[in-house]
Biopython code that builds the backbone (N, CA, C, O; Angstrom):
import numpy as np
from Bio.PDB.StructureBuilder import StructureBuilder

atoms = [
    (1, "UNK", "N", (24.984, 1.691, -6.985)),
    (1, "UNK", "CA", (25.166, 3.111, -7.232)),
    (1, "UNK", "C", (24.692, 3.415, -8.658)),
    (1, "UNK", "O", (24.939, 2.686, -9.619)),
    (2, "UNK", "N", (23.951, 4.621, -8.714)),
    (2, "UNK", "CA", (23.383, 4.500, -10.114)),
    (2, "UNK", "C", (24.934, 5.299, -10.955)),
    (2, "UNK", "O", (26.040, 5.726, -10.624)),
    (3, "UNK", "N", (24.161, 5.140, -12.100)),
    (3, "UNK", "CA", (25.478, 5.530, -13.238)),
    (3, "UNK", "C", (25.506, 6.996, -13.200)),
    (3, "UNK", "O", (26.596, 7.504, -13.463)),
    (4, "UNK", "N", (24.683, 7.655, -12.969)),
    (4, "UNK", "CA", (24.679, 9.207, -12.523)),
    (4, "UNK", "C", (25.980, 9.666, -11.603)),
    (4, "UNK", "O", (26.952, 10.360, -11.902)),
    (5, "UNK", "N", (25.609, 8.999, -10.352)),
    (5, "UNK", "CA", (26.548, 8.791, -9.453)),
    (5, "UNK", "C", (27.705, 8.719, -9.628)),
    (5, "UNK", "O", (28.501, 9.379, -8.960)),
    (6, "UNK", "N", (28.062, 7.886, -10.582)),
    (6, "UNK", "CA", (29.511, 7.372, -11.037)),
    (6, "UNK", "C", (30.032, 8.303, -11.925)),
    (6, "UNK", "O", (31.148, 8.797, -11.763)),
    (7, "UNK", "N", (29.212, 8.607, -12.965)),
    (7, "UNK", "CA", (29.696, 9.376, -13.790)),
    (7, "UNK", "C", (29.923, 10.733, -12.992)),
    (7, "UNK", "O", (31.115, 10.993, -12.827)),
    (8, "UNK", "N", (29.062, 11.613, -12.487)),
    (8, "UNK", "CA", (29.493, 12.691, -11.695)),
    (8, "UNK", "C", (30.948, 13.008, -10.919)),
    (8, "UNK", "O", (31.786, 13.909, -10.965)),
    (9, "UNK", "N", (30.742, 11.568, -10.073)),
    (9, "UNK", "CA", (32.193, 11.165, -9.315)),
    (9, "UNK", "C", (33.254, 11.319, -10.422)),
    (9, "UNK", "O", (33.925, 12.334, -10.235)),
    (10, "UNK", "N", (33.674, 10.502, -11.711)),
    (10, "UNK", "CA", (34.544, 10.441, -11.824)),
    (10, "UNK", "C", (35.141, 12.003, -12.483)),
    (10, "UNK", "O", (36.308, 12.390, -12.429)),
    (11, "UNK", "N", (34.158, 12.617, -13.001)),
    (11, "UNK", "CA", (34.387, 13.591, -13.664)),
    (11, "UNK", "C", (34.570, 15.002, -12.710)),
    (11, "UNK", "O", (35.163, 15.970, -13.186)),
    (12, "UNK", "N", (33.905, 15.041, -11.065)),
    (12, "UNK", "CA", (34.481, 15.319, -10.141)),
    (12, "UNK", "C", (36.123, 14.983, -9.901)),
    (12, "UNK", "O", (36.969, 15.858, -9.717)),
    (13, "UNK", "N", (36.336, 13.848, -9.932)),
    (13, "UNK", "CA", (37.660, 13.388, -9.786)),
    (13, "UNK", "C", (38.618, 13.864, -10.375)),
    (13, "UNK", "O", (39.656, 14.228, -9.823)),
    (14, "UNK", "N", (38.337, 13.927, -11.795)),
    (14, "UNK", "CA", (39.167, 14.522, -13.240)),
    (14, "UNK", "C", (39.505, 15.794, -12.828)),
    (14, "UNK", "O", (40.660, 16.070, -12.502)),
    (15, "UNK", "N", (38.877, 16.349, -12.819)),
    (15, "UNK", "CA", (38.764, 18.060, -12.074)),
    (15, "UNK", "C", (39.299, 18.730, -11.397)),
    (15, "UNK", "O", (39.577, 19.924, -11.509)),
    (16, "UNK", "N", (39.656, 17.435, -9.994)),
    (16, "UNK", "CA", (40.574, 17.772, -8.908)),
    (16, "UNK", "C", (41.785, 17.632, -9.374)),
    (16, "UNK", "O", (42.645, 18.504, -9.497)),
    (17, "UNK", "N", (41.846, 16.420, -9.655)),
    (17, "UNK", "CA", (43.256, 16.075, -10.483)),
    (17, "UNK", "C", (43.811, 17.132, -11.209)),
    (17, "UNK", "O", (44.942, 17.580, -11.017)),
    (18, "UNK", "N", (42.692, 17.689, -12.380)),
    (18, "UNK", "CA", (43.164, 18.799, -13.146)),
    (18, "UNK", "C", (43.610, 20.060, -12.265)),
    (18, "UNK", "O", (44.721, 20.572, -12.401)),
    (19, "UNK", "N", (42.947, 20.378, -11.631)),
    (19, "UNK", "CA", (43.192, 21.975, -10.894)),
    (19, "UNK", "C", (44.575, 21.463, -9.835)),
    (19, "UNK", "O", (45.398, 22.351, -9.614)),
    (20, "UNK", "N", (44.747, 20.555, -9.415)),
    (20, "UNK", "CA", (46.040, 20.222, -8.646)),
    (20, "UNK", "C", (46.915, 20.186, -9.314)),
    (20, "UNK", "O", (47.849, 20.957, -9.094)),
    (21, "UNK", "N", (46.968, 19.258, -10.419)),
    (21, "UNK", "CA", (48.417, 19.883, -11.663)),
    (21, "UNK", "C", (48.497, 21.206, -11.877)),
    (21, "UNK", "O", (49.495, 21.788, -11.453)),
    (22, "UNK", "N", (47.517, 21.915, -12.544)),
    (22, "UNK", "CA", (47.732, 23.460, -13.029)),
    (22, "UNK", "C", (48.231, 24.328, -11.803)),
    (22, "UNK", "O", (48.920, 25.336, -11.961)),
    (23, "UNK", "N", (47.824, 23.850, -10.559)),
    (23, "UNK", "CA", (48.601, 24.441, -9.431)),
    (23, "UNK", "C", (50.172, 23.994, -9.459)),
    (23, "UNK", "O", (50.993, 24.908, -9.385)),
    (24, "UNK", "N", (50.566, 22.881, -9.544)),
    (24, "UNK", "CA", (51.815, 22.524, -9.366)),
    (24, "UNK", "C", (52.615, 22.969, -10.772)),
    (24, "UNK", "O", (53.733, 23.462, -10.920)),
    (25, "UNK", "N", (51.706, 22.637, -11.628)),
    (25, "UNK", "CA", (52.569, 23.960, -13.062)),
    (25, "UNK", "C", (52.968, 25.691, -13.060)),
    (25, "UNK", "O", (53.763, 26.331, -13.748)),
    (26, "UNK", "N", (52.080, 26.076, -12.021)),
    (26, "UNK", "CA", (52.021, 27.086, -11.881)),
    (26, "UNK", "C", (53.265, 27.767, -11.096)),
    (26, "UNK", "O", (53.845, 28.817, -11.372)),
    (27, "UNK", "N", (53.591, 26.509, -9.633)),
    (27, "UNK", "CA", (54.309, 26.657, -8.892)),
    (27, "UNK", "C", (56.018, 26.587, -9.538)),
    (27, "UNK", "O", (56.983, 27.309, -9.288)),
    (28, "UNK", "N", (55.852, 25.212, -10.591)),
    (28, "UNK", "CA", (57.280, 25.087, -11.178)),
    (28, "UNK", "C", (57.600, 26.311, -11.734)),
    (28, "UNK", "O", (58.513, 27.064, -11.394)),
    (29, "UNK", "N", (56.547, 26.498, -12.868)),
    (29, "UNK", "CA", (56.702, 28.160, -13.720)),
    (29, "UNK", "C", (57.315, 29.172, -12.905)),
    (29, "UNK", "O", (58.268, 29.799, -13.366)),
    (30, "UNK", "N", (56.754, 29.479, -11.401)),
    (30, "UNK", "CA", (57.114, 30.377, -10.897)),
    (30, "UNK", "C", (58.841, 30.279, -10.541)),
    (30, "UNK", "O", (59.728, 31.036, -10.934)),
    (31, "UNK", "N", (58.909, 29.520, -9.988)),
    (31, "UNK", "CA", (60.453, 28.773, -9.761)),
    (31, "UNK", "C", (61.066, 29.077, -10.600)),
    (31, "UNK", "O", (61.875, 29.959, -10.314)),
    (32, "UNK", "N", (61.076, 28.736, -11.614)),
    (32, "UNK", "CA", (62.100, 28.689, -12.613)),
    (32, "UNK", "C", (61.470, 30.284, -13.278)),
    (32, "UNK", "O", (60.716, 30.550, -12.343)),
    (33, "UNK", "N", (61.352, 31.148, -13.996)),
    (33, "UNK", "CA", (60.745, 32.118, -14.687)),
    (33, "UNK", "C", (60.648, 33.291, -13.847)),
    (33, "UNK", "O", (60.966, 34.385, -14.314)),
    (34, "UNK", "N", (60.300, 33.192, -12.823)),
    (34, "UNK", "CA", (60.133, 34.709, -12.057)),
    (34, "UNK", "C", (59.184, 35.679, -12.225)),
    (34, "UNK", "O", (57.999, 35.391, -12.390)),
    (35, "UNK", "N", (59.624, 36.887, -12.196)),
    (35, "UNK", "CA", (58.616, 37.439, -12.699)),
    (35, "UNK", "C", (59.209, 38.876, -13.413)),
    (35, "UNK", "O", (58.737, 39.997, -13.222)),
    (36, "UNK", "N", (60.550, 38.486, -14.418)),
    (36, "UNK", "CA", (61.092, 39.773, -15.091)),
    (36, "UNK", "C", (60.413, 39.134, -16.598)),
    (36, "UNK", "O", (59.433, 38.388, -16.588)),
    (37, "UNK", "N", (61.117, 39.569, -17.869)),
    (37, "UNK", "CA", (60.853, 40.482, -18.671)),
    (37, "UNK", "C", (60.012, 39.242, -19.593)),
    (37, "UNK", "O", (58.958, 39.256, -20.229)),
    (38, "UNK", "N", (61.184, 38.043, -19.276)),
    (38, "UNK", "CA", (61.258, 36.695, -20.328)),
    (38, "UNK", "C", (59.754, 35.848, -19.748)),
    (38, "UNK", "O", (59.166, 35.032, -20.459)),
    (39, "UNK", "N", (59.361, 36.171, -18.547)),
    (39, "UNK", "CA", (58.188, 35.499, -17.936)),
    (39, "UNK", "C", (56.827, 36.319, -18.235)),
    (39, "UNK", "O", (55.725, 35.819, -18.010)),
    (40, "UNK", "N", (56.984, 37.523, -18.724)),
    (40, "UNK", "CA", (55.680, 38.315, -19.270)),
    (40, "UNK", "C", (55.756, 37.747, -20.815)),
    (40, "UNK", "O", (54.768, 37.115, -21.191)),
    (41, "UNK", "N", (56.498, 37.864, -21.446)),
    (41, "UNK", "CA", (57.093, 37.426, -22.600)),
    (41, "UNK", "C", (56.530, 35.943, -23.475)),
    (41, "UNK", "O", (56.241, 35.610, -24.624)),
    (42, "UNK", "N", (56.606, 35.292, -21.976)),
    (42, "UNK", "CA", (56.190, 33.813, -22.147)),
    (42, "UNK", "C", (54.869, 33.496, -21.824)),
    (42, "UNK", "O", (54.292, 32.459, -22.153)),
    (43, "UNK", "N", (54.123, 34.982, -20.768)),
    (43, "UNK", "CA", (52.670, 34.556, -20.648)),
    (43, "UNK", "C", (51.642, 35.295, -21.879)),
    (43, "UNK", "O", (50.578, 34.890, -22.346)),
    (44, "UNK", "N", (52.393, 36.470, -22.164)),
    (44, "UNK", "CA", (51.670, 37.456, -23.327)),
    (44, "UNK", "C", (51.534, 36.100, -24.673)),
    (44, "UNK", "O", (50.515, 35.995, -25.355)),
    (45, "UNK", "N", (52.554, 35.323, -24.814)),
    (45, "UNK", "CA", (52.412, 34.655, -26.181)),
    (45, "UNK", "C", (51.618, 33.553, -26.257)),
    (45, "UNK", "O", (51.345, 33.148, -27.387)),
    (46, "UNK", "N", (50.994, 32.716, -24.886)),
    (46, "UNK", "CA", (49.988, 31.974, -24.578)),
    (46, "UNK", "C", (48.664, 32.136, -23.996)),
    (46, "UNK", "O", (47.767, 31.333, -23.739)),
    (47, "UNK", "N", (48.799, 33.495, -23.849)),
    (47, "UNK", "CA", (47.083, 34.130, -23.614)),
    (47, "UNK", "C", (46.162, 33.805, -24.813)),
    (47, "UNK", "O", (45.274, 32.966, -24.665)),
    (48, "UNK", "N", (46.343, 34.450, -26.018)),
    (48, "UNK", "CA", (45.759, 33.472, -26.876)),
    (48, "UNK", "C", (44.665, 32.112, -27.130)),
    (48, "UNK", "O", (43.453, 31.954, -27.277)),
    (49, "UNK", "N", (45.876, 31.282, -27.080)),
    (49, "UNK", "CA", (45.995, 29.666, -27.066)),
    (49, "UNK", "C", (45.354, 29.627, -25.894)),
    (49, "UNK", "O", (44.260, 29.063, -25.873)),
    (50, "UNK", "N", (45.844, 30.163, -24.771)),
    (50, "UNK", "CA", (44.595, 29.383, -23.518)),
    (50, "UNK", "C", (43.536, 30.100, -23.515)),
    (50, "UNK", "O", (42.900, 29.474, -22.668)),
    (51, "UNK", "N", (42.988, 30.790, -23.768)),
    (51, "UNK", "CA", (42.305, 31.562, -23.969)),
    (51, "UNK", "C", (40.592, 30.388, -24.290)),
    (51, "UNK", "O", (39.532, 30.062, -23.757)),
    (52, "UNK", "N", (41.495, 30.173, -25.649)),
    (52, "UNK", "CA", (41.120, 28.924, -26.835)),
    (52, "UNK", "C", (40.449, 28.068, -25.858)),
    (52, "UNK", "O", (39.233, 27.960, -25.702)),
    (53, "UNK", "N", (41.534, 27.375, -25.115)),
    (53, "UNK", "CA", (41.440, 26.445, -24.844)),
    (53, "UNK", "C", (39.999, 26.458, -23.357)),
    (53, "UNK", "O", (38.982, 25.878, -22.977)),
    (54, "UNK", "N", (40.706, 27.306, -23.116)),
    (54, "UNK", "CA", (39.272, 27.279, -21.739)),
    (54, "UNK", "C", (37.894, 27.929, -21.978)),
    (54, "UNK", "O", (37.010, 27.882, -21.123)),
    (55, "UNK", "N", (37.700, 28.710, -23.508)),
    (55, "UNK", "CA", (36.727, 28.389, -23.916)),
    (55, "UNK", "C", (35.419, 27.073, -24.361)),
    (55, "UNK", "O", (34.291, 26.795, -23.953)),
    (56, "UNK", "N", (36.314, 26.567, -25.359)),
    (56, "UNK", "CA", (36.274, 25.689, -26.041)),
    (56, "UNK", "C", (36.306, 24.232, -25.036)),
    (56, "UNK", "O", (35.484, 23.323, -24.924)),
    (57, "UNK", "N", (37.534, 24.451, -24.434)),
    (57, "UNK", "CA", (37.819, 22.655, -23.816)),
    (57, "UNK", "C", (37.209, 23.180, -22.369)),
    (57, "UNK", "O", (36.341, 22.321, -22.220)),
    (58, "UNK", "N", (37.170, 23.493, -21.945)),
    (58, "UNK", "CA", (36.589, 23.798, -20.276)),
    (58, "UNK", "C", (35.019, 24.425, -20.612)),
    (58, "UNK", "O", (34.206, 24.132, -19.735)),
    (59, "UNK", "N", (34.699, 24.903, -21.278)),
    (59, "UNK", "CA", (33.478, 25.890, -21.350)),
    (59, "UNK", "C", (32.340, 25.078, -21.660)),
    (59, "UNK", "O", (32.102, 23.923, -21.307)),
    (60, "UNK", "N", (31.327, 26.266, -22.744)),
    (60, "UNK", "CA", (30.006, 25.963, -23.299)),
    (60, "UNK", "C", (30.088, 24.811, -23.980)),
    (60, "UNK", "O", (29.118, 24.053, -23.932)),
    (61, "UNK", "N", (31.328, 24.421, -24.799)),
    (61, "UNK", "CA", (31.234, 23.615, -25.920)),
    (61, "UNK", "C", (31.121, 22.286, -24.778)),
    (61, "UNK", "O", (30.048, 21.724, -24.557)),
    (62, "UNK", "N", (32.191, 21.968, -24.225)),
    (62, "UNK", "CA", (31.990, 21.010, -23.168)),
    (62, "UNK", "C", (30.333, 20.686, -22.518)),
    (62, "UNK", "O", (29.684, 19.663, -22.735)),
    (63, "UNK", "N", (30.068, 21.410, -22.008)),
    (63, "UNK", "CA", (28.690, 21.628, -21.247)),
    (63, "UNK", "C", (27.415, 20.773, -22.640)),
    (63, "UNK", "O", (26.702, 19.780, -22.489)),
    (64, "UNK", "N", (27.541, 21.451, -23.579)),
    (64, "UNK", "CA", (27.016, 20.807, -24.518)),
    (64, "UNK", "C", (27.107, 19.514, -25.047)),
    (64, "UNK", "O", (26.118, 19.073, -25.633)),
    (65, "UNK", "N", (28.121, 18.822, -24.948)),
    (65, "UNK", "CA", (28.044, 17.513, -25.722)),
    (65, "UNK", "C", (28.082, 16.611, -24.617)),
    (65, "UNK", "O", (28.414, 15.466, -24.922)),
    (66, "UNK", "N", (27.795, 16.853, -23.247)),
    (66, "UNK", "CA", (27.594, 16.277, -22.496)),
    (66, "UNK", "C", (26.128, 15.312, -22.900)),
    (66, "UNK", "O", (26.003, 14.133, -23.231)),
    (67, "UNK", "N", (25.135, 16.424, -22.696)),
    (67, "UNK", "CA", (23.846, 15.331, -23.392)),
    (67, "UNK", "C", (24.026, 14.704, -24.088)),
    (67, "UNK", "O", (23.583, 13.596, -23.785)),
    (68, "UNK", "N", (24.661, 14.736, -25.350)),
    (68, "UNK", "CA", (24.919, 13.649, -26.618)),
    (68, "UNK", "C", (25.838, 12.833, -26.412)),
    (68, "UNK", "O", (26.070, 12.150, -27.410)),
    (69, "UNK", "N", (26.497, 12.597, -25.494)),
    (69, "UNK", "CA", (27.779, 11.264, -25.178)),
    (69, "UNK", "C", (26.302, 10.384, -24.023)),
    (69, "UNK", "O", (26.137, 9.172, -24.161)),
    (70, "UNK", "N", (25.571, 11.032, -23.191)),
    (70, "UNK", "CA", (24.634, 10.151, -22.666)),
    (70, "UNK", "C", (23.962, 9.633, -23.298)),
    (70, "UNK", "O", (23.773, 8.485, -22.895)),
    (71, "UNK", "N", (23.283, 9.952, -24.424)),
    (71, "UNK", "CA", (22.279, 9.360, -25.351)),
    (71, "UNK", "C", (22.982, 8.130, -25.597)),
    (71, "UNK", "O", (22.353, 7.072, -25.618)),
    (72, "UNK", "N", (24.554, 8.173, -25.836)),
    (72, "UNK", "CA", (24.829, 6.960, -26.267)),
    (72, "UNK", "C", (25.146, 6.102, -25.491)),
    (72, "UNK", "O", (25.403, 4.968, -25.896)),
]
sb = StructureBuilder()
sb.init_structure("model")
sb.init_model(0)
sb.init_chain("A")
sb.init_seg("    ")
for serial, (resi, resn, name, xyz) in enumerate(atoms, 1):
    if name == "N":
        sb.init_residue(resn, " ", resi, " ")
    sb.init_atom(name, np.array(xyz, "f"), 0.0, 1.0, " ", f" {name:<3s}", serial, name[0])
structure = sb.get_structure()
């Protein structure tokens, strides 16, 4: 199997993994939090920060240093 292959796969893999937790975080959150005053409260103050984060860690920046981790 070439290393293309592999690498694709695993980072496919990562992915699933990832989006299946954020589902099951999503689900606990709901459980416990609801949807009154303290649960807007708690999503208004991390819009922000994820915001950040799925720019930066999920996005363009990602996409980019992809070529430069292969070079090496």
């Amino acid at each position: 199997m070439s290393e293309l292959v592999k690498s694709s796969g695993a980072m496919a893999l990562a992915t699933l993994i990832s989006r299946i937790l954020g589902m099951v975080r999503e689900i606990v959150y709901a459980r416990f939090m609801g949807d009154g005053w303290v649960a807007g409260a708690f999503q208004l103050a991390f819009l922000v920060p994820n915001l950040f984060r799925r720019l930066l860690g999920e996005g363009a920046l990602t996409a980019a240093f992809i070529p430069i981790f292969k070079e090496k």
